[in-house]
C-alpha positions as CSV (number, residue, x, y, z in Angstrom):
1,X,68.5,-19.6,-14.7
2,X,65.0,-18.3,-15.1
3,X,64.1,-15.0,-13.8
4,X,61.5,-15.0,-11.7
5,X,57.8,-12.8,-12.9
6,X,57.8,-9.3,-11.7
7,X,54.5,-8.2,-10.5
8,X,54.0,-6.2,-13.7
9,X,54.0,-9.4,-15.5
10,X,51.3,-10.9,-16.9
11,X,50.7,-13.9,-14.6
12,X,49.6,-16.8,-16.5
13,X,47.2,-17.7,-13.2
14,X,45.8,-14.4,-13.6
15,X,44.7,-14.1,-17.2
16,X,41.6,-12.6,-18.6
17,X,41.0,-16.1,-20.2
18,X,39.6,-17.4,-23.3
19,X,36.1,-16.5,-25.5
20,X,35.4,-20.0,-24.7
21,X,36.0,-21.4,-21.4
22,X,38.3,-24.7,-21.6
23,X,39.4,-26.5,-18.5
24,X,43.9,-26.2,-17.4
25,X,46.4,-28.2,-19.2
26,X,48.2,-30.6,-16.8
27,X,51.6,-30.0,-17.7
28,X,51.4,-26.5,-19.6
29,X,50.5,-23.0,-18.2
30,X,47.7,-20.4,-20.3
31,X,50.6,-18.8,-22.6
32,X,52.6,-21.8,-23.2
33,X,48.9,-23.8,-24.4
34,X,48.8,-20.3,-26.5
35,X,51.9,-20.8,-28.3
36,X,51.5,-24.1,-28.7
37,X,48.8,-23.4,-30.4
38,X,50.4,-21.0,-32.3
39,X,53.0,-23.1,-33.5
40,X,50.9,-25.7,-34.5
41,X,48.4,-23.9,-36.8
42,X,48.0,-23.9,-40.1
43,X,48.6,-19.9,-40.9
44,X,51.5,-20.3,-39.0
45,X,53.3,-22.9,-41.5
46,X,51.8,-20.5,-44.6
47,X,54.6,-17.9,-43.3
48,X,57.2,-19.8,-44.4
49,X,56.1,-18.9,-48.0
50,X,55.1,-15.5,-47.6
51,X,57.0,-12.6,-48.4
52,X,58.5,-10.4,-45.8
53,X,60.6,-7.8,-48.4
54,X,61.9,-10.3,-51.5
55,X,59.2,-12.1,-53.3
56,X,59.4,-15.7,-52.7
57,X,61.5,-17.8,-54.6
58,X,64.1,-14.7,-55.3
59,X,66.7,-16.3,-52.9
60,X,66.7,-19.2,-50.5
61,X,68.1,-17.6,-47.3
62,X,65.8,-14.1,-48.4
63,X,63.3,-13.7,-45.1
64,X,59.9,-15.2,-45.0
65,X,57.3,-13.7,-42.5
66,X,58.1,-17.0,-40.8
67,X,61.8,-16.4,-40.5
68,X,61.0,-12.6,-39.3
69,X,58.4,-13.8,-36.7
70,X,60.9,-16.4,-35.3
71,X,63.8,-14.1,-35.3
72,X,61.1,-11.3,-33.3
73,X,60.2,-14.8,-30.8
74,X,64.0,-14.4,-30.1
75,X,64.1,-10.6,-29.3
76,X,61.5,-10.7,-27.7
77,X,62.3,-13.5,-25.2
78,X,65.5,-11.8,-24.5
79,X,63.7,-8.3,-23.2
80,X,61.4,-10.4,-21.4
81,X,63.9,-12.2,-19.5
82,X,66.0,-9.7,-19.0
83,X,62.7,-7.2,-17.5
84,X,60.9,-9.8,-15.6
85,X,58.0,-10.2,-18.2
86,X,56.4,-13.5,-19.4
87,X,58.4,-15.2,-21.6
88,X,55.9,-17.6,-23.0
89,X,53.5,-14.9,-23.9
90,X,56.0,-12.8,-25.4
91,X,57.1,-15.9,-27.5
92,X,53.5,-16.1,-28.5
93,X,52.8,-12.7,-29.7
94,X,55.9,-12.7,-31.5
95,X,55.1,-15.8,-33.4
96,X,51.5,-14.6,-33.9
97,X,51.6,-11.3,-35.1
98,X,52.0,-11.8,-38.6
99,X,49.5,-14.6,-39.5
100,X,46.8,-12.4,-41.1
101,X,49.6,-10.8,-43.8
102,X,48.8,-11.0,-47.3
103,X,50.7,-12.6,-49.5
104,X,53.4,-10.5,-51.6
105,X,54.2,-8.2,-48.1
106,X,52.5,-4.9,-47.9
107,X,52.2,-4.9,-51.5
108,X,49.6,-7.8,-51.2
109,X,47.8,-5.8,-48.5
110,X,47.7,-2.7,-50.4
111,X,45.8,-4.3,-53.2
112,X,43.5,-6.1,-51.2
113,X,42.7,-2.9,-48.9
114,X,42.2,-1.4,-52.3
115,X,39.8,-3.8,-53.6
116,X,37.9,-4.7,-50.6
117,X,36.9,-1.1,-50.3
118,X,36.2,-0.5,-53.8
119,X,33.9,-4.2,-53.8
120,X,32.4,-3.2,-50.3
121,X,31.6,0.6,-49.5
122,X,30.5,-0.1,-45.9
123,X,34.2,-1.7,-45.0
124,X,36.6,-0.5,-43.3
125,X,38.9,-1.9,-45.6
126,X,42.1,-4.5,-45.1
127,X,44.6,-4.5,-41.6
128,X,47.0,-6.9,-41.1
129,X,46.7,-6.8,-37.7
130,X,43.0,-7.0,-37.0
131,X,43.3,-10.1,-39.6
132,X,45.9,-11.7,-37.4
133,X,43.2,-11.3,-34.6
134,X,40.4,-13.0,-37.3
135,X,42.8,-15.4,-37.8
136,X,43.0,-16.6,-34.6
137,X,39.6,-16.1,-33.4
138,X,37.9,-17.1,-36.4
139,X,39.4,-18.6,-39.3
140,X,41.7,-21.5,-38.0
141,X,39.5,-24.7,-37.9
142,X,41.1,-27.2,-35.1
143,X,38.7,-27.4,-32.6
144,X,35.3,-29.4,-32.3
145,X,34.5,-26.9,-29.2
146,X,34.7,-23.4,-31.3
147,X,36.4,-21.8,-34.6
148,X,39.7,-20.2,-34.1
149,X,42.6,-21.0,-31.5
150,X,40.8,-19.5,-28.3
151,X,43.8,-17.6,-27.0
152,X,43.3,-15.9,-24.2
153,X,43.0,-11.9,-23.9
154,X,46.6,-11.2,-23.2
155,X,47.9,-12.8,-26.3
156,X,45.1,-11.8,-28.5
157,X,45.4,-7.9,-27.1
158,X,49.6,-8.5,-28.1
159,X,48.7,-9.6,-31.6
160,X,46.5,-6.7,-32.3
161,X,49.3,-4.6,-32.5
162,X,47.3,-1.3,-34.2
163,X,43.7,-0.8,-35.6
164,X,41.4,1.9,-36.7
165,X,39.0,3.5,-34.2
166,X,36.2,2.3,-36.8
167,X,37.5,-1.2,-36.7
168,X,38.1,-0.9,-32.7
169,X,34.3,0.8,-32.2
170,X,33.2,-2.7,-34.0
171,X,35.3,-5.0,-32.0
172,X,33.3,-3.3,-28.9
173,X,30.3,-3.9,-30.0
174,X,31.5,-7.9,-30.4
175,X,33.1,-7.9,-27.1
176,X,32.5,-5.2,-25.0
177,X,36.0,-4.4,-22.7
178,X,37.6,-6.5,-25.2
179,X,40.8,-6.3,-27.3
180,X,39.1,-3.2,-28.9
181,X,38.8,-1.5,-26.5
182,X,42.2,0.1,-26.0
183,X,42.0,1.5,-29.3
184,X,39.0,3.7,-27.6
185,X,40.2,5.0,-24.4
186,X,43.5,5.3,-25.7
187,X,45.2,3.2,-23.1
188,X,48.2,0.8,-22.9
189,X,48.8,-2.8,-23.5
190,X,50.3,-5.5,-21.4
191,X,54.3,-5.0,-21.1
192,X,54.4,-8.3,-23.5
193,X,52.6,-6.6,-26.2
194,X,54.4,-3.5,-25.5
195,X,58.0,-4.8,-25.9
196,X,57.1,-7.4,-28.8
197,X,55.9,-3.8,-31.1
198,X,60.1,-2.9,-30.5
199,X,61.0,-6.2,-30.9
200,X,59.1,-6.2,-34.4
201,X,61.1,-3.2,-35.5
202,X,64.6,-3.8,-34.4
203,X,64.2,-7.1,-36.1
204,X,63.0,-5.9,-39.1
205,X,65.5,-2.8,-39.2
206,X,68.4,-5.5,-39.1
207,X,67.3,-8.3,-41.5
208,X,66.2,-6.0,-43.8
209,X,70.1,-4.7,-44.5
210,X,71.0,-7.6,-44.4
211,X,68.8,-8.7,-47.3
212,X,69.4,-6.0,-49.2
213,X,73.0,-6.0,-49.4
214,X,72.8,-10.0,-49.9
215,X,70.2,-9.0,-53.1
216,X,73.1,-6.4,-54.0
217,X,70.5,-3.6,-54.1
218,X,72.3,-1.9,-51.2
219,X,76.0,-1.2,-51.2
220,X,78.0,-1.4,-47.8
221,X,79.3,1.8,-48.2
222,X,76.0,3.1,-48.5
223,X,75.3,1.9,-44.7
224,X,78.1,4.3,-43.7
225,X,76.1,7.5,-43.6
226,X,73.9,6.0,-41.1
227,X,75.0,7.1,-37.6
228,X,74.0,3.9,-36.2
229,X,75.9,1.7,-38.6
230,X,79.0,4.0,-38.6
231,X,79.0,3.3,-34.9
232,X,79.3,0.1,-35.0
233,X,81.2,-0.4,-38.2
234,X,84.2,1.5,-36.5
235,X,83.8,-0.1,-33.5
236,X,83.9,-3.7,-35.7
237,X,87.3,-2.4,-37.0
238,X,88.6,-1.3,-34.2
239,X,88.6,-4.8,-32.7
240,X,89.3,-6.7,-35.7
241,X,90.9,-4.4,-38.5
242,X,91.4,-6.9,-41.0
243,X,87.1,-7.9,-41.1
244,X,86.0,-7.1,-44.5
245,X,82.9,-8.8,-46.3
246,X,79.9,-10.8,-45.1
247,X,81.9,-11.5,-42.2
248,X,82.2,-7.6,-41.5
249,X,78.3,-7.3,-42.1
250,X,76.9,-9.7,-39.9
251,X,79.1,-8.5,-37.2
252,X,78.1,-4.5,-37.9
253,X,74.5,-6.3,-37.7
254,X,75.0,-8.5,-34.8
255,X,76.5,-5.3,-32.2
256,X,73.6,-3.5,-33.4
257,X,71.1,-5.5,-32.8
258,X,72.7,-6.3,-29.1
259,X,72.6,-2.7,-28.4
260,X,68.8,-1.7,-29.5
261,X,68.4,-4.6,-27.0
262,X,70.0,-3.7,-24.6
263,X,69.0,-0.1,-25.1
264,X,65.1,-1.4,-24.5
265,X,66.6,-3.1,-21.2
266,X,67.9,-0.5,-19.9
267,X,65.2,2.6,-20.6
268,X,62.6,0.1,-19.8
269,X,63.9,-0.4,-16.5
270,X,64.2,3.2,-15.7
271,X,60.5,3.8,-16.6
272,X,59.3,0.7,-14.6
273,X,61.1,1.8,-11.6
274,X,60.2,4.9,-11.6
275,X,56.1,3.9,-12.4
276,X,56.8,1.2,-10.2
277,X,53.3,-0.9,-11.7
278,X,52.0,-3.5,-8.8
279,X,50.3,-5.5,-11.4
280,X,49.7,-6.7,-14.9
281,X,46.6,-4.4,-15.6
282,X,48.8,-1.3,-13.2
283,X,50.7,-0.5,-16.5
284,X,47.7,-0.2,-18.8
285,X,46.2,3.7,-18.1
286,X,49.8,5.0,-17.7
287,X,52.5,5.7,-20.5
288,X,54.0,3.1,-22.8
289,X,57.0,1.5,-20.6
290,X,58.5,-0.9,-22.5
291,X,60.5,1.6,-24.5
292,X,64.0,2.8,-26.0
293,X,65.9,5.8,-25.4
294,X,65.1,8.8,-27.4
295,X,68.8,8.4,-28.9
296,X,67.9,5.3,-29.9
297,X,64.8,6.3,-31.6
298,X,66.8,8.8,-33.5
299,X,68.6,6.2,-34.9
300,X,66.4,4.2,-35.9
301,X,64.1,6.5,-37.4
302,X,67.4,7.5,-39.4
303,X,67.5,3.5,-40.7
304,X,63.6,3.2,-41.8
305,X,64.0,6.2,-43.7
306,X,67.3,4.9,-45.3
307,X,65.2,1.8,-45.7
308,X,62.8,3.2,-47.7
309,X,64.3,5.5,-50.0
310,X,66.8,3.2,-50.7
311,X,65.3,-0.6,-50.7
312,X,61.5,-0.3,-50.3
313,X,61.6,2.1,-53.5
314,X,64.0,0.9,-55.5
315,X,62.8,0.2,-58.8
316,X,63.8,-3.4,-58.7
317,X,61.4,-3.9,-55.5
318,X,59.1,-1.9,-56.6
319,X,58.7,-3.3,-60.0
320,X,57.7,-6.4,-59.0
321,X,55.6,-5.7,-55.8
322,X,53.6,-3.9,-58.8
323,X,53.1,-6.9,-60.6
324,X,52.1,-8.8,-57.8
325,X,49.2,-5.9,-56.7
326,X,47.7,-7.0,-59.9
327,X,47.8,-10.7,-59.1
328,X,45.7,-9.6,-55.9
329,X,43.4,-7.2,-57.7
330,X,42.7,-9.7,-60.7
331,X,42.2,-12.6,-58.2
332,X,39.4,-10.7,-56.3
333,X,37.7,-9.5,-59.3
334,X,37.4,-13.6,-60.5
335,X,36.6,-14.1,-57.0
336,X,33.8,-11.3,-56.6
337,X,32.7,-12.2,-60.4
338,X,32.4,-16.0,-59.8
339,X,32.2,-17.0,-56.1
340,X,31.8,-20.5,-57.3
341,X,35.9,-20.7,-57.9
342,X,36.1,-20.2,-53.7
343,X,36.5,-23.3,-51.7
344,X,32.8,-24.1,-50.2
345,X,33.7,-23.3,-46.7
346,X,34.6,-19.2,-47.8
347,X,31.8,-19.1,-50.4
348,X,28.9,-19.4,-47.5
349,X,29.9,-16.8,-45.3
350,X,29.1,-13.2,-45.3
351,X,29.2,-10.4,-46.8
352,X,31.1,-11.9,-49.7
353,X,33.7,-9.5,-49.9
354,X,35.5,-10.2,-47.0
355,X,35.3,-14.1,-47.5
356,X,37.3,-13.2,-50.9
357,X,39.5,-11.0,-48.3
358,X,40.0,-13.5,-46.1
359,X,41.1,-16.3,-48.7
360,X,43.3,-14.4,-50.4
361,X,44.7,-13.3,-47.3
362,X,45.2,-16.8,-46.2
363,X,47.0,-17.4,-50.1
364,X,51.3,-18.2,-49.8
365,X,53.0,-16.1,-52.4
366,X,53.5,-19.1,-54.8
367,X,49.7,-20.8,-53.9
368,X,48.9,-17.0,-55.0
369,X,50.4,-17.3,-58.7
370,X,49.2,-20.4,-59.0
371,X,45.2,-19.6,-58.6
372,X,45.5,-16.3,-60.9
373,X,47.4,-18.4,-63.3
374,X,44.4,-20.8,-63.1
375,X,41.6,-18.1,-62.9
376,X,43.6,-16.0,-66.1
377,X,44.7,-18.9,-68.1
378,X,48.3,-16.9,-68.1
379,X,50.8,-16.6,-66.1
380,X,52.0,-13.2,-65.0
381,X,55.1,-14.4,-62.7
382,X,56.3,-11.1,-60.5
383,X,59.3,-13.4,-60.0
384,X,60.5,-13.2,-63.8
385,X,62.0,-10.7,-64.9
């Protein structure tokens, strides 16, 4: 059964609306036409070929920014139920949030940051969430009417998940009491947007093990010192002593991921009741309400920094995200030295720069290799070894 919209929930009848007016679908609300829309674009099908940890092409059943944004749509529609929120435009945040990555992951973005700063001294550099935004407000070509997908405020708000005050300060001046503006009066977003930024790290948090003990970089027994995983791991056992293996994993991973949810649920609930919100825009000048218990955040904070001492910076990761920084570097450099090699429709915008920025931003991992292979006349594979 579907749970009804609490009045804290963003009411598709009561949106903001879009940049460009458009007239009501017949059959399909505001947020549902957004994540449609979503769905259907073209950066969304690139995700499937981007890299979320393991470079493409490492493993078939490795996670892809595609995989990781569907498996966020689910979390996310689960909390949303669960609190009264809109599903549809949690769904649509979820699956949005990671169309302006790089490819190659955050090594990709690294580089380009890196290069767009050094090729531009006026720019604020490269964020994968304000390109998210560009890309849907700028850089998909659909529409006869306007560029982009003309989302409407509350999903566009949800994709922007962080940004500089510099890069906020600009998107003022573009759209005064826009998306940007948040970033300035330091207030909250909409409860979507709010429970789709935990939704983003308890999925991560989870498929992230699991990838790395499938890549063998992490060892199971490693996963014991973490007081989350030993939780769970004993609890695992205690119902089913003879589980051993992948079997054992995914169901360590599956309780845990059913209790950070339901942790959000519950906290969440406690807060709202307590703020008791009367509308959408009620939540936005109090405190963030869409949270987890500070136990919760203990624990988690104890699995990024497991995470990242032990996956992120392993040698074997690291190694190759190294190799693929220079694909990015060298590919803006023959870019910046020879705008002639970008498609026509990048080469005539302005500044230069950040048309280079936003192509290779656009780039899968393997589209990626393929261009510096053509622009180097060699190929410098991070997927060898």
């Amino acid at each position: 059964m579907r749970v009804m919209l609490e009045p804290y929930g963003s009411d598709p009848a009561q949106t903001r609306g879009r940049r460009y007016f458009e007239p009501l679908a017949p059959t399909r609300d505001d947020y549902q036409r957004d994540r449609d829309r979503i769905v259907h674009s073209t950066a969304f099908r690139r995700l499937v070929y981007k890299t979320q940890v393991f470079l493409n092409h490492e493993g078939d059943l490795f996670r892809s920014r595609m995989t990781h944004s569907l498996e966020v749509a689910q979390l996310a529609r689960s909390i949303a139920r669960a609190l009264g929120l809109n599903e549809d435009l949690s769904e649509a945040i979820a699956l949005a949030h990671d169309l302006g990555h790089t490819p190659f992951g955050h090594a990709g973005q690294d580089a380009l940051d890196e290069s767009l700063r050094a090729a531009d001294p006026a720019s604020y550099g490269f964020e994968h969430n304000l390109q998210s935004l560009r890309v849907v407000d700028v850089l998909e070509q659909r529409y006869p009417e306007f560029d982009g997908l003309n989302l409407t405020f509350e999903a566009r708000e949800g994709i922007l998940k962080h940004c500089s005050r510099l890069h906020a300060a600009d998107l003022e001046l573009q759209e005064p009491g826009g998306v940007g503006r948040r970033f300035l009066d330091r207030s909250q977003p909409g409860l979507e947007a709010q429970l789709c930024n935990l939704a983003d790290e308890i999925a991560y948090n989870a498929h992230d093990i699991d990838d790395g003990v499938r890549s063998g970089i992490l060892v199971y027994e490693q996963l014991l010192a973490l007081p989350l995983w030993r939780r769970f791991h004993d609890e695992a056992l205690a119902q089913h002593p003879a589980l051993v293996g992948q079997r054992l994993l995914y169901d360590v991973i599956r309780r845990i991921l059913s209790q950070q949810v339901y942790d959000v649920i519950d906290t969440s609930a406690v807060a709202l009741l307590q703020y008791a919100p009367q509308s959408a825009d009620a939540v936005r000048d109090g405190p963030a309400l869409v949270v987890s218990s500070p136990a919760m955040v203990s624990d988690s904070a104890h699995v990024k920094a497991f995470l990242r001492t032990h996956l992120y910076r392993h040698p074997r990761v690291t190694q190759k995200t190294e190799a693929a920084k220079d694909v990015v570097r060298e590919l803006f450099r023959a870019y910046h030295a020879d705008p002639g090699q970008l498609p026509e429709d990048h080469r005539i915008r302005l500044p230069l720069p950040q048309a280079i920025a936003d192509y290779i931003a656009g780039m899968t991992d393997r589209f990626a290799l393929r261009e510096h292979e053509r622009l180097q006349g060699v190929c410098r594979s991070p997927f060898r070894a």
